[in-house]
C-alpha positions as CSV (number, residue, x, y, z in Angstrom):
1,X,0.9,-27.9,5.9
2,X,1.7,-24.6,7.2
3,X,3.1,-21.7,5.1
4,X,6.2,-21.5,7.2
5,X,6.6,-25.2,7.4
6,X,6.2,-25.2,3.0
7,X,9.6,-26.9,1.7
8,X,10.2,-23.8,-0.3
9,X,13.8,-24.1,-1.7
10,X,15.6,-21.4,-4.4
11,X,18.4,-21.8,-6.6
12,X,21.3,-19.4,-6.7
13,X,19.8,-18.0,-9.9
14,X,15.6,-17.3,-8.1
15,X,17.8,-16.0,-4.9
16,X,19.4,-13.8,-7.7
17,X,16.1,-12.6,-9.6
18,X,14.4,-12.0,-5.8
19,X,17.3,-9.5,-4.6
20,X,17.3,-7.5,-8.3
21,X,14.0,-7.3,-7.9
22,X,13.7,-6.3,-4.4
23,X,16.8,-3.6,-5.1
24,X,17.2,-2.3,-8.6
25,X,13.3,-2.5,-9.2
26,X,12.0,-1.2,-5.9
27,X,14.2,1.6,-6.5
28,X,13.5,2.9,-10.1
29,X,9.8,2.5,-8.6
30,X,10.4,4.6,-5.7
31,X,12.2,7.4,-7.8
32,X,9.8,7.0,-11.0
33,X,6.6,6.5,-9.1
34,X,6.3,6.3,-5.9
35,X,7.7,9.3,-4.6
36,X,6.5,11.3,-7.5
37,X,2.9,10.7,-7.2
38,X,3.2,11.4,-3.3
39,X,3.8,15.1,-3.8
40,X,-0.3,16.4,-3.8
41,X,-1.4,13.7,-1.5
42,X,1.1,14.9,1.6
43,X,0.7,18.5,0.4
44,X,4.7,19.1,-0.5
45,X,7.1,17.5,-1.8
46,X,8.1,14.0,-1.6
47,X,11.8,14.0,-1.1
48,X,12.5,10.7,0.1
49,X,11.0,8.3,3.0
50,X,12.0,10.1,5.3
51,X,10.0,13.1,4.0
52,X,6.9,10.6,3.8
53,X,7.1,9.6,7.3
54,X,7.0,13.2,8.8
55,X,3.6,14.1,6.7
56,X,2.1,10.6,7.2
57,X,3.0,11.4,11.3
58,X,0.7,14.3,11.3
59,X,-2.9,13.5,11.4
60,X,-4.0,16.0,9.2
61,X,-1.7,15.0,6.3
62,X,-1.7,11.4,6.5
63,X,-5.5,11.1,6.1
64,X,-5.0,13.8,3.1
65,X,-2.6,11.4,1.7
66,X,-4.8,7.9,2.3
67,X,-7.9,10.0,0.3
68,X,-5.3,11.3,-2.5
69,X,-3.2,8.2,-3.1
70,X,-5.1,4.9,-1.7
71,X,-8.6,5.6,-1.3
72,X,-9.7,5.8,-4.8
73,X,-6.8,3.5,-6.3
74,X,-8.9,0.6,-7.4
75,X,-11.8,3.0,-9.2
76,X,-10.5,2.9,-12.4
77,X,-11.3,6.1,-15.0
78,X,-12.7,7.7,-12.1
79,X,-9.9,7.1,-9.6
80,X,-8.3,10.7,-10.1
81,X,-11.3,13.1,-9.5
82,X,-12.5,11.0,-6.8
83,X,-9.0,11.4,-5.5
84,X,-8.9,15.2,-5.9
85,X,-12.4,16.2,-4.6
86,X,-11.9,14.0,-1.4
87,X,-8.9,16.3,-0.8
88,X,-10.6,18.9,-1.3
89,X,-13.8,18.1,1.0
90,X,-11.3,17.4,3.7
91,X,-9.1,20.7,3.4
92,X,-12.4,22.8,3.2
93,X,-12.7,21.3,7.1
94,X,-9.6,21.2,8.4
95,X,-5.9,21.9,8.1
96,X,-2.5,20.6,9.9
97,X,-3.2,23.1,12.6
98,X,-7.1,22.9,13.1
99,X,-7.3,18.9,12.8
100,X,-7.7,18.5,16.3
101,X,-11.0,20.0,15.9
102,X,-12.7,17.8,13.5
103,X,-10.7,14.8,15.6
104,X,-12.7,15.6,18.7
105,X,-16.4,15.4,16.6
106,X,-17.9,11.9,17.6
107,X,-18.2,10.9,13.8
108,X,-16.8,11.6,10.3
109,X,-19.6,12.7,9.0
110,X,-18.5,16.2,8.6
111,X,-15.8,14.6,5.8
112,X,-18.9,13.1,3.7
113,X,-21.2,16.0,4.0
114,X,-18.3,18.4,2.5
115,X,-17.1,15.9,0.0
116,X,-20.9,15.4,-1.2
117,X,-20.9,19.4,-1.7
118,X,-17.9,19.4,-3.6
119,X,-19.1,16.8,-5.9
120,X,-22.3,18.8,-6.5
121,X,-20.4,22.1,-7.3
122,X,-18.6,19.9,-9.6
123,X,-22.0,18.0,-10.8
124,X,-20.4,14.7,-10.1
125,X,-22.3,11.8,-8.5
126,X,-21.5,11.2,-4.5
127,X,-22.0,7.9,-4.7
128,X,-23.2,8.0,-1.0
129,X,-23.5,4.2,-0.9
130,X,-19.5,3.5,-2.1
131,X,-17.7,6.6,-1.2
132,X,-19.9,7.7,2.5
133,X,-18.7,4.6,4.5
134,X,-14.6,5.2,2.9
135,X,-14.5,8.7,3.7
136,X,-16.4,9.0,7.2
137,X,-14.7,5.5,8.5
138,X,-11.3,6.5,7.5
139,X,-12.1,9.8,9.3
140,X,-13.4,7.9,12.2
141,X,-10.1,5.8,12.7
142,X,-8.3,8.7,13.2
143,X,-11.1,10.1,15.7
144,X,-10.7,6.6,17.4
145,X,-7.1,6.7,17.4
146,X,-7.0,10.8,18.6
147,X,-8.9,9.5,21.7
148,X,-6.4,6.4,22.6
149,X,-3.1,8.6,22.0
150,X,-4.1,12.5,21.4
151,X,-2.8,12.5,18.1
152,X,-4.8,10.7,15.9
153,X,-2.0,9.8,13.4
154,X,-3.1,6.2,11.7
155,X,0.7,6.2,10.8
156,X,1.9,6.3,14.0
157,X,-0.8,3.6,15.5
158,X,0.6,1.1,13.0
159,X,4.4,1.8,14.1
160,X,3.7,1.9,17.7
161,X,1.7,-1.4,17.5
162,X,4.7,-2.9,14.7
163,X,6.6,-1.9,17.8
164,X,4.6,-2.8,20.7
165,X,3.5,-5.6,19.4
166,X,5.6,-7.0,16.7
167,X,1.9,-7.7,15.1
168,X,0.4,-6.4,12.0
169,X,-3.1,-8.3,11.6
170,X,-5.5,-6.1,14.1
171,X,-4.7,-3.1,12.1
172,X,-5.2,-4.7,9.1
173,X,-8.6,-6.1,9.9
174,X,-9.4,-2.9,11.7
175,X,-8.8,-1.2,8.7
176,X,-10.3,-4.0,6.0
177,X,-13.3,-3.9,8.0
178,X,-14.2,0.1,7.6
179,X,-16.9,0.0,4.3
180,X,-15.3,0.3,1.0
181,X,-11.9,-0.2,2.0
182,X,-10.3,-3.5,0.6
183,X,-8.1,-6.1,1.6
184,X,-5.8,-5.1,-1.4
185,X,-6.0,-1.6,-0.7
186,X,-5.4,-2.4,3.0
187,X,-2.2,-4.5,2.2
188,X,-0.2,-1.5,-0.1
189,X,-1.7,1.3,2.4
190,X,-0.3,-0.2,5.7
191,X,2.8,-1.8,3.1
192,X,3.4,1.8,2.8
193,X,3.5,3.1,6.4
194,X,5.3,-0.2,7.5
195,X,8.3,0.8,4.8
196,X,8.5,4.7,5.4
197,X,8.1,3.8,9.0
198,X,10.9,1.9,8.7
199,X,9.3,-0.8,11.0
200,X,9.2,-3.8,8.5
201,X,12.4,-5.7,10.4
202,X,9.8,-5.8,13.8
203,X,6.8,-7.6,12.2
204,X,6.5,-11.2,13.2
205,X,7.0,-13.8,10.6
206,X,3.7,-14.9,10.5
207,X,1.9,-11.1,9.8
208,X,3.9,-10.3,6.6
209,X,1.7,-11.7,4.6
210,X,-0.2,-8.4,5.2
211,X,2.7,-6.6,3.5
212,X,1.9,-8.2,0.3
213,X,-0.8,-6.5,-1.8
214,X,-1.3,-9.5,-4.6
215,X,-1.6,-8.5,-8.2
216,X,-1.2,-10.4,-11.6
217,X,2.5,-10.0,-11.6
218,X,2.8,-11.1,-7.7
219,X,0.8,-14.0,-9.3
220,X,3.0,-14.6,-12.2
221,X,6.0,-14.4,-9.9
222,X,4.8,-16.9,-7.5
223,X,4.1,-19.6,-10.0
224,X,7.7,-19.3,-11.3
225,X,9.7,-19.6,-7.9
226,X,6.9,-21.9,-6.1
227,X,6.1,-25.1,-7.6
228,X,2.9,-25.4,-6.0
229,X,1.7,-22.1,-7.1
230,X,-1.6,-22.2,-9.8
231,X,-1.2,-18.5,-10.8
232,X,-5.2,-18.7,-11.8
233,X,-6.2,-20.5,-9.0
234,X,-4.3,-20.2,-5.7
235,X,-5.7,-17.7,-3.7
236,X,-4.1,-14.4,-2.7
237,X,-3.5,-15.2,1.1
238,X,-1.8,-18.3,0.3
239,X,0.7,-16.3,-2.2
240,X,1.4,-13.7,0.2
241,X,2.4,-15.9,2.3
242,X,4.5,-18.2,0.8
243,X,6.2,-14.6,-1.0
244,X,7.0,-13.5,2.2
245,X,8.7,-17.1,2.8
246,X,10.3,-16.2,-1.2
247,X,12.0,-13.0,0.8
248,X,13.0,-14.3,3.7
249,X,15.0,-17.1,2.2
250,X,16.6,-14.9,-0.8
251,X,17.2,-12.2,2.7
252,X,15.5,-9.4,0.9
253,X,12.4,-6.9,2.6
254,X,9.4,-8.6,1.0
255,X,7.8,-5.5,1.3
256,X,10.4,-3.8,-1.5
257,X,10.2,-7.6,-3.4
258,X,6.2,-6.5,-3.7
259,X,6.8,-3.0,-5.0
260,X,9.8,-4.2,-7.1
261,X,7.5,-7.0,-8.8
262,X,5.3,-4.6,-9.9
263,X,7.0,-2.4,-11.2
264,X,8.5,-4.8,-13.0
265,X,5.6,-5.9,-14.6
266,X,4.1,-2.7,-15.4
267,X,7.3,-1.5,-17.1
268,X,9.0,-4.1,-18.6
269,X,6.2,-6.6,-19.2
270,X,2.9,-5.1,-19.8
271,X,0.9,-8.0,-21.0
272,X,1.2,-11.6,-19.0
273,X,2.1,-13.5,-22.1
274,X,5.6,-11.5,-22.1
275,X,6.3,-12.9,-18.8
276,X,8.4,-16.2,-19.4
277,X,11.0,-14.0,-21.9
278,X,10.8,-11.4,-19.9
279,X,11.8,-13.0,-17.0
280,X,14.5,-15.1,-18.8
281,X,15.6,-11.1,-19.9
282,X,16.4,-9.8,-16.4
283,X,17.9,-13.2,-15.4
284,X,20.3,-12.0,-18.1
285,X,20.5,-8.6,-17.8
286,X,19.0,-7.4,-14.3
287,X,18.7,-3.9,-14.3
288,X,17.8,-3.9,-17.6
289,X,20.1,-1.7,-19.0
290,X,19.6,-3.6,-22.8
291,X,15.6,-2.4,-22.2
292,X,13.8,0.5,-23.9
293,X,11.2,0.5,-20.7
């Protein structure tokens, strides 16, 4: 059975948890979070989404902003110095106005050879096998993209094609498919772009799954408003999916129902075991206004 075809049907009280969580939640993380942590990675300050899309349009500052913000995400204690020398290594290179420089080299080596000298001024490891692929493919996209267009801004490749195309999956798996990039970190990168974009009403049913980065609250979530759902078991495509159905159906973006949900969790729940009272909580109170978190 296909995902759209899934009998998924919500009450008026699941259509009622989907929109506060796609509206009161996304919000408080967009304002607490989201923006905030933006600032350094676009190199000013991180206003709004409208502020995001201009620095994620320019070459230059969206690849500053994938190595500050997405690149390192899932490396735990060593996310955040990863993070900050690769912004270094890459403004040691190039700025906004030079970019078209390092955009016209025919690899990205240049990125790994000044991100492996910053980590040895800083006696860190390189990690050539993890980070060289990350750094010099990411680097590489854009040198691919600056010969298609002349601008090189991954940003704008992923809005033209949203709008082009109404597609999402070949940049995804273009993406997915450059060496120590994930699918998970794919999904919230090109979530992101889609949302600041302000493209997510253009992508075609069937790609939104791609919109829906999958974490243990998503899981949680999905095994309360699907019946079918195995929180443990069920694997990530197969949630996104049917999540994107969830938002659909309650008429909300499922991409702000994915940054809502965890939020949600990381706030309000904080361990798993919470979940069930917690969710009973904000069927009672939704924006949580009775909530110390």
């Amino acid at each position: 059975m296909s995902l759209e075809r899934s009998r998924i049907q919500l009450d008026p009280e699941q259509i009622a948890l989907v929109r506060t969580i796609a509206h009161h939640w996304c919000d408080r993380y967009l304002e607490e979070s989201y923006l905030p942590s933006m600032d350094k990675p676009i190199q000013g300050s991180a206003e709004d989404l409208e502020t995001i899309r201009e620095a994620l349009s320019c070459p230059w500052r969206g690849l500053h902003a994938f190595l500050g913000h997405y690149a390192f995400a899932r490396r735990g204690k060593d996310r955040a110095d990863l993070s900050a020398m690769a912004m270094v290594a890459l403004r040691r290179i190039a700025d906004p106005e030079s970019m078209k420089e390092v955009l016209e080299l025919p690899d990205g080596s240049i990125l790994w050879e000044s991100f492996a000298k910053v980590c040895e001024e800083r006696k860190k490891k390189s990690n050539e096998q993890l980070n060289r692929g990350l750094l010099a493919g990411m680097l590489e996209l854009s040198q691919e993209i600056y010969r298609l267009d002349g601008i090189g801004s991954v940003g704008e490749w992923i809005s033209e094609a949203v709008i082009r195309t109404s597609r999402i999956e070949t940049p995804f798996m273009r993406i997915v498919d450059i060496r120590g990039v994930g699918p998970k970190t794919t999904s919230a990168y090109i979530r992101d772009l889609v949302l600041a974009f302000g493209v997510e009403d253009q992508v075609d049913n069937v790609d939104r799954l791609y919109l829906q980065p999958i974490d243990r609250w998503l899981r949680l979530f999905a095994e309360n408003l699907i019946p079918e759902i195995d929180s443990e078991t069920t694997v990530d495509w197969v949630i996104a999916g049917k999540l994107s159905r969830v938002c659909r159906l309650a008429g909300v973006s499922g991409i702000r129902f994915n940054m809502g949900a965890t939020y949600f969790g990381l706030k309000e729940v904080r361990e798993p075991a919470r979940f069930p009272n917690c969710l009973r909580d904000l069927i009672a109170d939704p924006t949580g206004a009775r909530s110390s978190g």
